[in-house]
C-alpha positions as CSV (number, residue, x, y, z in Angstrom):
1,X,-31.3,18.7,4.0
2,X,-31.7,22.4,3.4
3,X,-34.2,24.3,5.5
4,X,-35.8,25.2,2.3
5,X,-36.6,21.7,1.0
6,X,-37.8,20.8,4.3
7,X,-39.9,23.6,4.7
8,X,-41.5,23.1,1.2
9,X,-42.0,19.1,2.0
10,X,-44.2,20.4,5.6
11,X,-46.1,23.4,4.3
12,X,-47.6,20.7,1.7
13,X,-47.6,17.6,3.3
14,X,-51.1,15.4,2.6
15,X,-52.6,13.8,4.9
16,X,-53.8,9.8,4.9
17,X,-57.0,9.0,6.7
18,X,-58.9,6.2,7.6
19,X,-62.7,6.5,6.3
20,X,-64.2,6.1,10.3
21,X,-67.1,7.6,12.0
22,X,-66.2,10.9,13.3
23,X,-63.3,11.2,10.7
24,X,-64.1,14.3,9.3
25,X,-65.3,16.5,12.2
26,X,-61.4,16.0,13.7
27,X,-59.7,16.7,10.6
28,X,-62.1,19.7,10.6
29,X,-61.1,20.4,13.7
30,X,-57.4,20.3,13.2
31,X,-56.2,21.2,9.8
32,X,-57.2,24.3,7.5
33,X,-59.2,23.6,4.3
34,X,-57.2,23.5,1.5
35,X,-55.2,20.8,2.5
36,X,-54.8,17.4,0.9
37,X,-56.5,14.7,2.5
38,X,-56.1,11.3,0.9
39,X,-58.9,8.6,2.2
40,X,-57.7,4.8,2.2
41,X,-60.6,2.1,0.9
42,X,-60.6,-1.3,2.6
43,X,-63.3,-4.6,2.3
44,X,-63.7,-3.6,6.5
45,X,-65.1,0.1,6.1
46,X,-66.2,-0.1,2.3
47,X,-65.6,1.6,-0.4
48,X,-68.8,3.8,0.1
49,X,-67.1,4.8,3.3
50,X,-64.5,6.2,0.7
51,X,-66.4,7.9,-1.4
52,X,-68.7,9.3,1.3
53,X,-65.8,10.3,3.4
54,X,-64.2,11.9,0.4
55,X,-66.7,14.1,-1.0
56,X,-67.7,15.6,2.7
57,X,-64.2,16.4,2.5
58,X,-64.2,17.8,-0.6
59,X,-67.4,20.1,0.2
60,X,-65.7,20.8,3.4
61,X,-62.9,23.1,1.6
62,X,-59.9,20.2,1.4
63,X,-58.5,18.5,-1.2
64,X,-60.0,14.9,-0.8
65,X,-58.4,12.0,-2.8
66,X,-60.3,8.7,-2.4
67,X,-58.4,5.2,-3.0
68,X,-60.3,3.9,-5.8
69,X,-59.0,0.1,-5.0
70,X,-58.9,-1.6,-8.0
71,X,-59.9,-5.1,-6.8
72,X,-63.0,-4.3,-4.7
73,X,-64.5,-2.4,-7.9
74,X,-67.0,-5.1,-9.7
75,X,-66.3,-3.9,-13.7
76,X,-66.5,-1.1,-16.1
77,X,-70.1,0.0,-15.4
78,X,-69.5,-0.1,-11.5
79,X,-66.2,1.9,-12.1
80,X,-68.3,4.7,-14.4
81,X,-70.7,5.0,-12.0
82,X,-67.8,6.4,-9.4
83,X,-66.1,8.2,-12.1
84,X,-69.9,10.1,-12.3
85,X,-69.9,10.2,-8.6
86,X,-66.6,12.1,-8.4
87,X,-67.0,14.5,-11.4
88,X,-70.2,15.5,-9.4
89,X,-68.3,15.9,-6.3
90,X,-65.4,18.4,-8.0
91,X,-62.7,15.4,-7.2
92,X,-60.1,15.5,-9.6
93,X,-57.9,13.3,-8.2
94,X,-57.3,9.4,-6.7
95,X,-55.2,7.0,-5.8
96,X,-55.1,3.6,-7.3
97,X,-53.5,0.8,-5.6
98,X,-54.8,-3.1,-6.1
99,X,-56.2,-3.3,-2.8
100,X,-56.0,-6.7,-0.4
101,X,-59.8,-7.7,-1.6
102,X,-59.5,-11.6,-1.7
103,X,-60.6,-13.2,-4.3
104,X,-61.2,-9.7,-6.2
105,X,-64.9,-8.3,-6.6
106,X,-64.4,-10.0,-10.3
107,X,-63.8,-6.9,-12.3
108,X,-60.0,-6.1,-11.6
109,X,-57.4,-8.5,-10.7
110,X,-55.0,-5.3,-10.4
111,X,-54.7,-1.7,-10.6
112,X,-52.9,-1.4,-14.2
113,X,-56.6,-3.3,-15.5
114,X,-58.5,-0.9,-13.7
115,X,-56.1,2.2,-14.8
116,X,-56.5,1.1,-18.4
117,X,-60.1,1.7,-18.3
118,X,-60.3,4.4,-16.5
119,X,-57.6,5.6,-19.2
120,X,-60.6,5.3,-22.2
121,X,-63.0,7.1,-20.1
122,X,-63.9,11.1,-20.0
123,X,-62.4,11.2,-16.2
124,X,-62.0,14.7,-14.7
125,X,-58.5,13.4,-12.8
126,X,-55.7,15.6,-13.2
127,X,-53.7,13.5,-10.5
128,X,-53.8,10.0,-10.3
129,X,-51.5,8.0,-8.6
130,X,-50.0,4.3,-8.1
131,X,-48.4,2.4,-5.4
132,X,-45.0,1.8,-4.5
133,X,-42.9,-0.3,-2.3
134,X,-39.5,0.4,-0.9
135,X,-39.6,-3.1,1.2
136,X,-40.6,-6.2,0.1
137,X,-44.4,-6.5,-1.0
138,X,-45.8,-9.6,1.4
139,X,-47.6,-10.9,-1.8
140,X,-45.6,-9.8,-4.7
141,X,-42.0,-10.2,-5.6
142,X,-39.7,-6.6,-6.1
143,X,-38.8,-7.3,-9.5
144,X,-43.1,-7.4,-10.0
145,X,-43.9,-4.4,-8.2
146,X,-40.8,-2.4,-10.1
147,X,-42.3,-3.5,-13.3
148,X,-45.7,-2.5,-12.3
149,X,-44.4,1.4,-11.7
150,X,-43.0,1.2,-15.1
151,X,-46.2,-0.3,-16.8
152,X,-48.6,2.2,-15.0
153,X,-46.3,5.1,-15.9
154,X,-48.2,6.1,-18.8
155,X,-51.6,5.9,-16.7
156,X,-50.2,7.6,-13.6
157,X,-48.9,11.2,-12.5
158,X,-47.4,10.4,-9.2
159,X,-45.8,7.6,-7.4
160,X,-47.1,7.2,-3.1
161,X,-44.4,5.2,-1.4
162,X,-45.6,2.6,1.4
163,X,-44.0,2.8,4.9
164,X,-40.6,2.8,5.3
165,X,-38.6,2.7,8.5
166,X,-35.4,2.2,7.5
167,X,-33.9,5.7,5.3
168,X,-31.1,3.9,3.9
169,X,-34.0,1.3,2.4
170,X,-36.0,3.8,1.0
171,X,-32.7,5.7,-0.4
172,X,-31.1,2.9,-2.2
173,X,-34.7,1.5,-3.3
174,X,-35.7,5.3,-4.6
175,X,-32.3,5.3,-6.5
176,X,-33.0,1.9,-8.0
177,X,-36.2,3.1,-9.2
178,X,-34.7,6.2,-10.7
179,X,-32.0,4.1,-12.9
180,X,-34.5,2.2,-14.1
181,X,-36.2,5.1,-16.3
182,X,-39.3,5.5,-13.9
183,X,-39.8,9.6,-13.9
184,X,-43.2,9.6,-11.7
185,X,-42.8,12.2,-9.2
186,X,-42.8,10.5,-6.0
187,X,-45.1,11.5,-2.8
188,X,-42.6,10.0,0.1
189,X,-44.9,8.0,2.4
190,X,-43.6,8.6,6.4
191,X,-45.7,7.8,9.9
192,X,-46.9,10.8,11.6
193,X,-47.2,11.1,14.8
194,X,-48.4,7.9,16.1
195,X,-48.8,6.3,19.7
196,X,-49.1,2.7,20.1
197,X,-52.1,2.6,22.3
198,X,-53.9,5.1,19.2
199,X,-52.6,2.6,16.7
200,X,-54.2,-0.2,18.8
201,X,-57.4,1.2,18.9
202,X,-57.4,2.6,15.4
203,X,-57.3,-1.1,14.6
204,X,-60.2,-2.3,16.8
205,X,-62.8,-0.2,14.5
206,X,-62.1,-1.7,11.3
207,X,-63.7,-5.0,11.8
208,X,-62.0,-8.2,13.2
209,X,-61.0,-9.7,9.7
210,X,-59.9,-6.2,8.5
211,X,-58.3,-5.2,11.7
212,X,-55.9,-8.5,11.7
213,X,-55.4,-7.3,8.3
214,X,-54.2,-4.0,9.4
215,X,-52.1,-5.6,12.5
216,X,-50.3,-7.8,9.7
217,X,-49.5,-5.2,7.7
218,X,-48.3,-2.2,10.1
219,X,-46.1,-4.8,12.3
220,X,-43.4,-2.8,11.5
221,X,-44.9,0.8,12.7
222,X,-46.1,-1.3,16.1
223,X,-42.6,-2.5,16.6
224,X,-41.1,0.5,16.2
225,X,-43.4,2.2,18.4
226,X,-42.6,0.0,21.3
227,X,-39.5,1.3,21.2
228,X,-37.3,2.8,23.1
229,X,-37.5,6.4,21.9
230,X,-40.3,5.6,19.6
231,X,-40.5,7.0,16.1
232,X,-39.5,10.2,15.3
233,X,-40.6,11.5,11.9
234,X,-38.0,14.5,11.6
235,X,-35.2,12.1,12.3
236,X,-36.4,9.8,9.7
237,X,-36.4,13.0,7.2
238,X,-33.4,14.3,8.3
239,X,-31.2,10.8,7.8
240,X,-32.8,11.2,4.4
241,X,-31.8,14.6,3.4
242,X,-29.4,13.6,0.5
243,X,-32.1,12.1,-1.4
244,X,-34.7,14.6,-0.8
245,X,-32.4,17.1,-2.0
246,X,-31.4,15.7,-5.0
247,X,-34.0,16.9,-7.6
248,X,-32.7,13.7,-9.7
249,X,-34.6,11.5,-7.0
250,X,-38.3,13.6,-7.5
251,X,-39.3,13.7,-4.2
252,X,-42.3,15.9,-4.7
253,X,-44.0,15.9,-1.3
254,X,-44.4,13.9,1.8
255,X,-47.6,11.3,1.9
256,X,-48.2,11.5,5.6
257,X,-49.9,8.2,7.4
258,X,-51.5,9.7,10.2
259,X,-53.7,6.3,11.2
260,X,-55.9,8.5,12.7
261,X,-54.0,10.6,14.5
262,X,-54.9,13.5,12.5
263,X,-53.9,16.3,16.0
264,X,-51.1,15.1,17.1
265,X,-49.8,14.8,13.2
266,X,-50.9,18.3,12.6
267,X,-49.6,19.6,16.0
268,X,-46.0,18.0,15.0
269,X,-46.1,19.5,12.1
270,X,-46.8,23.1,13.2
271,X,-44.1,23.1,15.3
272,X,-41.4,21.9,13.5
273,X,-42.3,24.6,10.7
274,X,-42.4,27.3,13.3
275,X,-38.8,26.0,14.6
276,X,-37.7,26.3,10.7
277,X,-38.8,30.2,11.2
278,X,-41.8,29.2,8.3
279,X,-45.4,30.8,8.5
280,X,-48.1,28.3,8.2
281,X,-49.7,28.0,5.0
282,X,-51.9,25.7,2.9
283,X,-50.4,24.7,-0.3
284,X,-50.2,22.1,-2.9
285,X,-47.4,19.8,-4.6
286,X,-49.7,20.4,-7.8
């Protein structure tokens, strides 16, 4: 991968967060406003965790994008009432994925409903975007979740990719994607830099049903944690380099998964943009 492409990818690399006590004051701590922070919704922490999290965020000087998840939301009038909350709060853009809520709050059995709605409303989003799944979805088959991309294309700006661990996966799956017409420009979801005994503990705060939840769904990032080595997120970039430099493949950013983590992701970070020779700065993929 050129050091140009690279360079790019870090200076605007967004940030994942979960919506716990304290949560702001550290990424206040750590990372310049301007940045985009992106703010995960589960039935554990609420989704007023989400939107509270969010708009201190947002006032804070960053770009905050709450997940709107589409089956905790209860119906139109529930939905207009966050849109309202939102366009109050200067947030102009979300993420939408389905969410795990089970059975759904009874408004939304999936995010295309909820993004056809939100599609007839005045909504001050400029960026909106959808989930999507270089492994196997645990609930839904990959033909399903392919034809999903392609059916919230017209509702969506941007693709967010779930965690990968494996480039050659991610590669073959992103070049799947591509030859099947979907366009979205893709945010390229990677770990940050994570440490097993943080991950743990991350996991503790979310409740006990939400937290086995989370323990089901990150196996992967626990295992390869435990690792020899661990998990090195430059080495997963660079074994990727052919795809992120082919503009054919729109990888528009990196989607970073800090679980928490937000110093030692942003200390990573730093460094390997001062090893490329790049001044820090705050930017945006948008």
């Amino acid at each position: 991968m050129s050091q140009a492409t690279l360079r790019t990818l870090l200076s605007t690399a967004r940030y994942e967060i979960l919506p716990t006590a304290g949560i702001v004051e550290r990424v206040g701590e750590y990372v310049a406003p301007g940045r985009e922070i992106t703010v995960t919704a589960s039935t554990g922490l609420t989704l007023e965790a989400t939107l509270s999290t969010a708009e201190q965020l947002q006032a804070s000087g960053f770009r905050a994008v709450p997940h709107i998840a589409a089956r905790m939301i209860h119906g139109r009038p529930e939905l207009t009432e966050i849109v309202d909350r939102l366009a109050e709060a200067a947030i102009d853009r979300i993420f939408v994925p389905a969410g795990d809520a089970t059975p759904p709050a009874g408004g939304y059995v999936g995010a295309h409903d909820l993004l056809v709605d939100l599609s007839s409303m005045a909504a001050p989003f400029q960026h909106i975007g959808v989930s999507a799944y270089p492994e196997s979805h645990p609930l839904i088959p990959d033909d399903v979740t392919v034809q999903a991309m392609w059916d919230k294309r017209d509702y969506a700006t941007h693709l967010v990719s779930n965690l990968c661990f494996d480039p050659t996966t991610v590669a073959s799956w992103l070049a799947r994607v591509r030859a099947r017409g979907i366009e979205l420009p893709l945010m390229l979801g990677i770990a940050g830099k994570v440490e097993l005994a943080k991950l743990a503990r991350v996991a503790t705060k979310i409740g006990v049903g939400e937290s086995t939840r989370f323990l089901r769904k990150n196996t992967a990032t626990f295992t390869r944690m435990a690792k020899p080595g661990g998990y090195n997120p430059r080495k997963f970039l660079d074994r990727l380099a052919p795809a992120l430099d082919d503009q054919d493949m729109g990888v528009a950013g990196l989607h970073i998964y800090t679980f928490n983590q937000i110093k030692d992701t942003e200390v990573w970070r730093r460094r390997q943009l001062a090893a490329l020779g790049g001044a820090e700065e705050v930017s945006s993929v948008w």
